[in-house]
N, C-alpha and C positions, 0 to 999 in steps of 0.2 A: 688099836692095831690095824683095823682098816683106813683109816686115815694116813697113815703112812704108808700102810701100802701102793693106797691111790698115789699120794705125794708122789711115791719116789716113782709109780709106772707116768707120773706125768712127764718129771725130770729125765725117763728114759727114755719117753717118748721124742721128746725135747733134742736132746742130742742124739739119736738114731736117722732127724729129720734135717741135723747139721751134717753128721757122716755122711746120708746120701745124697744131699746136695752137691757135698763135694767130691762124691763120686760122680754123679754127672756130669759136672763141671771137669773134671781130669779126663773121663771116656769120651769128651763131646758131645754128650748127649744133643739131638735135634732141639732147640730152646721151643722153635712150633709146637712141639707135643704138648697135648694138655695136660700128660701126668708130669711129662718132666717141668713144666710152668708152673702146675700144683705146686709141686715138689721146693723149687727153688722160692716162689713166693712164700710158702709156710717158714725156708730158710732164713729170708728178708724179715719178718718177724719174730721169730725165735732169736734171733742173733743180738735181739734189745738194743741197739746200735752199735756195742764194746766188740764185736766181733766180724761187724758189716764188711762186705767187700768193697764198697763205696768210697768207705773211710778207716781201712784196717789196720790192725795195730801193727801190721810190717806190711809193706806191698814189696813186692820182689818184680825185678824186667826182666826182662830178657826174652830168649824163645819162648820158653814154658811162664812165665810171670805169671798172665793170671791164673794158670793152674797152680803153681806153687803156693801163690795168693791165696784160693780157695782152700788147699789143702792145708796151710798154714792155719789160717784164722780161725777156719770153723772146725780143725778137727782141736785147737785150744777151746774152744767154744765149747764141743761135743765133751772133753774130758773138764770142764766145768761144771758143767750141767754133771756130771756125774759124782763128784768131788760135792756138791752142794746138797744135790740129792739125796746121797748119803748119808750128809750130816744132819738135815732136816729130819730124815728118816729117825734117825737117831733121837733127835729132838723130843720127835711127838709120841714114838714109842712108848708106851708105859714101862 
């Protein structure tokens, strides 16, 4: 029972740190900041590469691109991580 607990607050942890990255990323956040640089580097890893902004699975142009980009990718990332989460949870449940 505790082991999936842990699982699944890791899985939320996981995608809670996709959502605010691309909150940042849509508000502008200052990238100088050392929390907002935390923030988006832990996103560069959580994102296991299938959800990168580097190489995302849609890029969008235009005015807003790469905010749409961000908000695209990592908020599918964010409800992965949770969709997985879930079912893991499920898993190891007794």
């Amino acid at each position: 029972m505790t082991a999936a607990r842990v699982l699944w607050a890791l899985f939320v942890l996981a995608a809670s740190v996709l959502a605010v990255a691309a909150l940042l990323i849509a508000v502008d956040a200052e990238r100088s900041n050392p929390l907002v640089e935390l923030v988006l580097d832990l996103a560069d890893g959580v994102d296991l590469g299938v959800f990168d902004l580097d190489n995302p699975i849609k890029r969008f142009t235009g005015e807003n691109g790469e905010t749409t980009t961000a908000l695209f990718n990592y908020g599918i990332g964010a409800v992965v991580y949770l969709v997985v989460g879930r079912v893991v949870d499920r898993l190891v449940r007794p």
